[in-house]
C-alpha positions as CSV (number, residue, x, y, z in Angstrom):
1,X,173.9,-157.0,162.0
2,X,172.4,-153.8,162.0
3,X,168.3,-153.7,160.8
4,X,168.0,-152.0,157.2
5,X,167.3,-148.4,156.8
6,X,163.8,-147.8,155.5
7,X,162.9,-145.1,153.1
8,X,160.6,-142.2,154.4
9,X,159.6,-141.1,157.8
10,X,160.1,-143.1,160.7
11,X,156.6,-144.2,162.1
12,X,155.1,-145.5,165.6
13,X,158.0,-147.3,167.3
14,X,160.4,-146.9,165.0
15,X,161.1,-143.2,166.2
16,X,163.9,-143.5,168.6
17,X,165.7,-141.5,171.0
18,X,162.9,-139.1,171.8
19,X,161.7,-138.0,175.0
20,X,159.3,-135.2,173.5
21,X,157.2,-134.2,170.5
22,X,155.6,-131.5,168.9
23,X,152.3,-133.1,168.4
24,X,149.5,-132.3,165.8
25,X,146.4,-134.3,165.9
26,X,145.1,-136.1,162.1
27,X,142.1,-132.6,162.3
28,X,145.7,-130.8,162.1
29,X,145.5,-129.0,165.6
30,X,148.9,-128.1,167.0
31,X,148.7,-130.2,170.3
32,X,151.6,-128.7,171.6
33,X,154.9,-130.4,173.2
34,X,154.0,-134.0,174.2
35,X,155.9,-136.8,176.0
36,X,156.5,-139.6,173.1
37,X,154.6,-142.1,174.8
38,X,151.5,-140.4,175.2
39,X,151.9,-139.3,171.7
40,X,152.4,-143.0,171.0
41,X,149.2,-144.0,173.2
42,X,147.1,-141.3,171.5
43,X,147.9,-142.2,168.0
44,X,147.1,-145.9,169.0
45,X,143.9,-145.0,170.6
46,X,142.5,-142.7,167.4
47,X,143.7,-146.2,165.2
48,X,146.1,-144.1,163.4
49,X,150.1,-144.5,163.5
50,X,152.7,-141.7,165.2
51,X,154.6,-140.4,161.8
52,X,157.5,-138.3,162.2
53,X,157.1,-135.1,159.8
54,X,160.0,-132.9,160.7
55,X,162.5,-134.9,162.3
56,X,165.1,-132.4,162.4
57,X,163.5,-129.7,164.3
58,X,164.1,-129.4,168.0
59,X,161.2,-131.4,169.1
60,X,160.7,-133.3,166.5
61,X,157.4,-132.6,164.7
62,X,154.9,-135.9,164.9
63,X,151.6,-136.1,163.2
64,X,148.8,-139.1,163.2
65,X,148.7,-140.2,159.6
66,X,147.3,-143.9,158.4
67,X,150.7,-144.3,157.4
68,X,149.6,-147.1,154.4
69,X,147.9,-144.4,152.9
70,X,150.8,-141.6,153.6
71,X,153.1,-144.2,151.5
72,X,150.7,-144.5,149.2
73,X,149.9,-140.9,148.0
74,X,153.6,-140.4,148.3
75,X,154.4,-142.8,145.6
76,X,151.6,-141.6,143.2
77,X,152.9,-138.2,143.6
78,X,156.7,-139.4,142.8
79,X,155.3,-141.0,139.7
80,X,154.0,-138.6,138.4
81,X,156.8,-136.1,139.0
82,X,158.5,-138.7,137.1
83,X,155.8,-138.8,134.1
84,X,155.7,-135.1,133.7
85,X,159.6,-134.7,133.7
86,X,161.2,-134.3,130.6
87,X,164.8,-135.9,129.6
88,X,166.7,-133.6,127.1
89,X,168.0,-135.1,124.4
90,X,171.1,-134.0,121.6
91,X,170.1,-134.5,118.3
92,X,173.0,-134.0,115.4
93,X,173.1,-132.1,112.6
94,X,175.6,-133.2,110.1
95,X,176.8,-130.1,107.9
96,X,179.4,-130.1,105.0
97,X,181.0,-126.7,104.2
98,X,180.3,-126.8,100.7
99,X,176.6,-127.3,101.4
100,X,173.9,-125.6,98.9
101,X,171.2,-123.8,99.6
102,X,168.5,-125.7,99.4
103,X,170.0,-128.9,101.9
104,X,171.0,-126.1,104.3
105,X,167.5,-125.0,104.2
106,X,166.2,-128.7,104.9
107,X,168.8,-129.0,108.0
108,X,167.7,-125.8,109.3
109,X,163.7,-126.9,109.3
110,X,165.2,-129.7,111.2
111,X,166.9,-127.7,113.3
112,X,164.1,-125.8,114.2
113,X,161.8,-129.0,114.8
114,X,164.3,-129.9,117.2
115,X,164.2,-127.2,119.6
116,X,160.1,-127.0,119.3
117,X,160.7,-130.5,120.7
118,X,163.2,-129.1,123.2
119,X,166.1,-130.9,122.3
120,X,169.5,-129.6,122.5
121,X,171.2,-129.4,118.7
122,X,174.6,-130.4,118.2
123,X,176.2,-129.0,114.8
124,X,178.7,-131.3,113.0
125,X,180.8,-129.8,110.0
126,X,183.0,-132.6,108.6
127,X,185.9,-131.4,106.7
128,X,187.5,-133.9,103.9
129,X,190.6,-133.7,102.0
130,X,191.8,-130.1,101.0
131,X,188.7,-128.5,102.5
132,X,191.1,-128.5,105.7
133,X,193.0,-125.7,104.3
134,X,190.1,-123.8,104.2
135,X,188.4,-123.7,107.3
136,X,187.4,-120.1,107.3
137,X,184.5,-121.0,105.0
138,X,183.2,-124.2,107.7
139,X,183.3,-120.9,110.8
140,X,181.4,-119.0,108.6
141,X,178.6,-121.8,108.2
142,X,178.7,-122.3,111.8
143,X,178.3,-118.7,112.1
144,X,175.5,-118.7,110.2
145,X,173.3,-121.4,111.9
146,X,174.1,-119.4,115.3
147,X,172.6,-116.3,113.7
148,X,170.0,-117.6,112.5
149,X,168.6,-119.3,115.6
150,X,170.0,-116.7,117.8
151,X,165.7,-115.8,118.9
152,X,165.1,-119.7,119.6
153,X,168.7,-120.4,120.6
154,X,171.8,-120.1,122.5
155,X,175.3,-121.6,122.1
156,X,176.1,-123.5,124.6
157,X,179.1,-124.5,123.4
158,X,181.1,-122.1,120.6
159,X,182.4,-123.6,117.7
160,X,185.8,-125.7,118.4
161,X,188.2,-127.8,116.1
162,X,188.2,-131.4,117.2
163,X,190.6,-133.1,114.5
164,X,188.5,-133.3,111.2
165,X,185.2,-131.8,112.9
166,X,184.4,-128.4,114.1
167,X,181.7,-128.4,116.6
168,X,178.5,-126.4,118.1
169,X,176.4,-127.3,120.1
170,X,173.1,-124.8,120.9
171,X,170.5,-125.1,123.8
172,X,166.7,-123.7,123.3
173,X,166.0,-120.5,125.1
């Protein structure tokens, strides 16, 4: 059975098929082209490990990290990479074309919260009945909202038809 491929850079003796390095020393002095095994031998005598940095170049670029601590601050900086990131989210704003003025207003102060927040807004207007027949009035709505938050947004996705429901959905600038 093959032995388990380990995340990061290959490390001391775990660098194989390399006759040569580009070596730079844990002061960061470029120590020029170096057989592995001296490499190897030098890292071992300074009681740090071999770390491959750039494996890909043509020699492969080694440095002499304590590699516990390379892991270490490697992690730290991944989690907080993943602390600072942000997931964006679709909230829904459920509309009805005969809406009045005032409950339009209320949605629209939602709406607006929303993108402070950086959320994507997805625009639901629910036809029932005979308000199918006119669905000129529901475009016009939608039409509306998209002017309206045409500074702070942009439509990602025009206003469609999906059986009952006619759709937009708008992104924060």
């Amino acid at each position: 059975m093959p032995a388990p491929q380990k995340d990061g850079p290959r490390a001391n003796r775990d660098i194989r098929g390399v006759r040569e390095v580009q070596l730079i020393d844990d002061t960061g002095l470029n120590r020029g082209v170096v057989a592995f095994f001296d490499a190897l031998q030098m890292a071992e005598e300074a009681g740090l490990d071999l770390v491959e940095i750039a494996p890909n170049s043509t020699p492969p670029v080694c440095k002499f990290l304590d590699y516990g601590r390379f892991r270490f601050n490697e992690q730290k900086k991944q989690n907080e990479a993943r602390k600072r990131q942000k997931t964006v989210e679709v909230k829904e704003i459920k509309l009805r074309p005969g809406i009045d003025k005032h409950d339009y207003d209320v949605k629209m102060k939602a709406v607006h919260r929303f993108f402070e927040e950086g959320d994507k807004v997805k625009v639901t207007l629910r036809f029932r009945g005979r308000e199918m027949a006119h669905q000129d009035i529901g475009l016009r709505l939608l039409e509306r909202v998209k002017s309206e938050t045409a500074e702070i947004a942009k439509v990602e996705s025009e206003p469609m038809l999906e059986g009952r429901q006619m759709i937009m959905i708008l992104a924060p600038r």
